[in-house]
C-alpha positions, 0 to 999 in steps of 0.5 A: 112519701110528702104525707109520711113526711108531714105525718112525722112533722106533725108529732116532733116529739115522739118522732124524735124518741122513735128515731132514737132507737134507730139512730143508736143501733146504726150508729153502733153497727156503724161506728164498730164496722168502720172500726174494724175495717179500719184495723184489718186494713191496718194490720193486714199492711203493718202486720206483714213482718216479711215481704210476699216473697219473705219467709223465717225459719225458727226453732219454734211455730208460732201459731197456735198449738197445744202446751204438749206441742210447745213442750215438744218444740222445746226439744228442738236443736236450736238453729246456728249462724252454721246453719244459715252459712250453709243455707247461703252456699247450697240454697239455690232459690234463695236469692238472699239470706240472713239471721237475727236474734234478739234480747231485751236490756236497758240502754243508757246514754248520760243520765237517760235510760230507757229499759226493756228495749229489744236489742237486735242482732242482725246480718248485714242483709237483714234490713233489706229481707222482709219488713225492709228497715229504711233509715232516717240518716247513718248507714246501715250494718256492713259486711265488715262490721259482721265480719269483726264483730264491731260494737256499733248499732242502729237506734230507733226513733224511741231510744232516739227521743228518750236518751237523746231529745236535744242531741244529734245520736250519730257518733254518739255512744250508748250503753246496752247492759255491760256494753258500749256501742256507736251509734253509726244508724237512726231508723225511720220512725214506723209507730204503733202495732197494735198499742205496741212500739216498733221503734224501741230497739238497737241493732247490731251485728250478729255476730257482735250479739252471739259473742257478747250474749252467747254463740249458742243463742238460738236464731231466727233465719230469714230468706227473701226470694224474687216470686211466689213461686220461687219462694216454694222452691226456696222452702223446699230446698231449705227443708231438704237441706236442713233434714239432711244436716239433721239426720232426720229419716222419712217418717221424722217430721220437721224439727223447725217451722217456716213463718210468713206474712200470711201465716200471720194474717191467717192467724189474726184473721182465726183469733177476730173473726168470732169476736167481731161477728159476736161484736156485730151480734150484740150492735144488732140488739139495739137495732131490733130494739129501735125497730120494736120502738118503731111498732109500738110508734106506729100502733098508737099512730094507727089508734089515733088516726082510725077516723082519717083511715075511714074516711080514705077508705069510704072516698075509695082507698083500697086496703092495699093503699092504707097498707102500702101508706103505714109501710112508707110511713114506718120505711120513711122513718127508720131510714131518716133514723138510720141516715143520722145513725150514718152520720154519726157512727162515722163521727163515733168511730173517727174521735176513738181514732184521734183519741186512741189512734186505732184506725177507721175505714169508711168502706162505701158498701157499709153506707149502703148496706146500713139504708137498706137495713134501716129501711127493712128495719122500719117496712119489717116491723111496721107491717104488723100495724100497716097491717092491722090498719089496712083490715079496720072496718070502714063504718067503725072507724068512721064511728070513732070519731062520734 
């Protein structure tokens, strides 16, 4: 190793340019894996829209499906405030249920406006359904403003900054559209989901949205239950019930979708997998292309020491020595080649977070995988040249140096 080490030493140059290749495919495997760890642990705690014993029914599925499919859902009935009261009397594992739709308007307060902001019409228990909707100070939707359909709402942190950026909104009343609502609530800041605002909206009481954009609106009903197995009690029941209210026979299927956390997870896990493999794919291109840079390094190596190799053999170097010392050499290399990739593929994938604000993870295993591949890289292709430097003749090499 001491000698490997000393040989590399000796030629700073060409020992750089050699590293070069095997630092930047590290650091592209690296930077890219951290990158995506990153994301999936981000999206797999934020892109659970209801809790793990949550679940919606809609008229529509979204996950995936063929236009004939969505033309097909399109025949739906559309769900009603009837359907979610009765689901509240006879769903018997349901321990809470309640509605939301939503639209989008411009909002105004003074001279600020703020447009395509998601104004939500929700049930006094939908912030405690699901994704559970903490405050940063007001109160929160009651039964009795659902019960008469009072104009209040409850703000985001973005309506918050654009329409009120030196005034306290509590009290305060807002424009949505035509309509004028108090602000009574502000919601605790969430952030980004995937390069998209979750605080760009304004609640308000369901029944308050139904009358002001249209009892018929078509809504969404959400369920909490207290267990996993309760849960599929509860979207058993809520299928019996519906089908019956329905009229649907046995061989009908079902004209409404349920929705979970993991079906969201599931489908973000069917729509990455094949990018990030192909991502990984094309990273490892340059690690093959470091590697071949390594062999090429590693024959003009064993072309310019052929002397020093005939003189180890004639002072009793077996050909197992010469090629067990190339293969150090060549494994040395492209591990101090995939260290500095380490390194600097973690540094890589920390500025595009700070820069882009998309998250990075630094999973342990991935270091350790990343050295044992830089050094499979550097003992894969330096075997060829350690190789043919173990099979040189003694005498001739001896002769090179005349």
């Amino acid at each position: 190793m001491s000698m490997a080490i000393s040989s590399l030493w000796a030629n700073k140059l060409r020992t750089f340019l050699t590293l070069l290749g095997i630092i930047i495919g590290v650091l592209t495997i690296i930077a890219v894996i951290s990158i995506i760890q990153g994301l999936n642990n981000y999206v797999y705690t934020k892109m659970a829209f209801f809790g793990a014993n949550d679940f919606s029914v809609s008229k529509f599925s979204f996950f995936g499906g063929s236009l004939s499919d969505f033309k097909e859902q399109l025949k739906r009935k559309d769900l009603r405030l009837a359907d979610m009261q009765l689901l509240r009397r006879r769903c018997k594992n349901c321990e809470l249920i309640g509605a939301s739709a939503s639209t989008n308007r411009t909002v105004k307060f003074g001279s600020n406006s703020l447009k395509r902001v998601s104004i939500k019409g929700t049930t006094y228990l939908d912030h405690m359904i699901g994704n559970v909707e903490e405050l940063e100070s007001g109160r929160q939707i009651l039964k009795e403003d659902e019960d008469h359909s009072r104009l209040i709402c409850i703000i985001g942190a973005d309506v918050v900054e654009e329409l009120f950026p030196y005034l306290n909104p509590l009290g305060k009343r807002i424009k949505a559209g035509r309509h004028n609502f108090q602000v009574v609530g502000i919601g605790e800041k969430k952030g980004k989901l995937l390069g998209m605002s979750q605080d760009n909206y304004v609640r308000i009481p369901i029944t308050t949205f139904l009358k002001i954009y249209g009892s018929r609106i078509n809504i969404t009903i959400n369920v909490h239950t207290n267990s996993q197995e309760q849960m599929a009690l509860a979207q058993e029941e809520v299928r019996t019930i519906l089908r019956s209210k329905r009229h649907l026979t046995f061989e009908e299927p079902d004209d409404f979708s349920f929705q979970t956390s993991d079906q969201f997870i599931q489908l973000y896990k069917s729509i990455t997998t094949g990018i990030y493999f192909a991502m990984i794919a094309i990273s490892s291109l340059a690690l093959i292309v470091g590697g071949i840079v390594v062999m090429n390094i590693m024959l003009v190596s064993v072309t310019e020491r052929t002397n020093e190799i005939g003189v180890r053999m004639a002072v009793g170097a077996r050909r197992s020595d010469i090629l067990f010392q190339f293969l150090i050499e060549s494994a040395t290399l492209s591990t101090i080649g995939g260290l500095i990739g380490i390194l600097l593929g973690f540094s890589l994938a920390g500025i595009v977070s700070a820069v882009t604000s998309m998250p990075s993870s630094v999973d342990p295993a991935s270091i350790a995988i990343a050295i044992f591949v830089s050094a499979s890289i550097g003992i894969f292709f330096g075997l060829y040249p350690a190789n043919k430097a173990a099979k040189l003749d003694p005498i001739e090499s001896l002769r090179s140096s005349v």
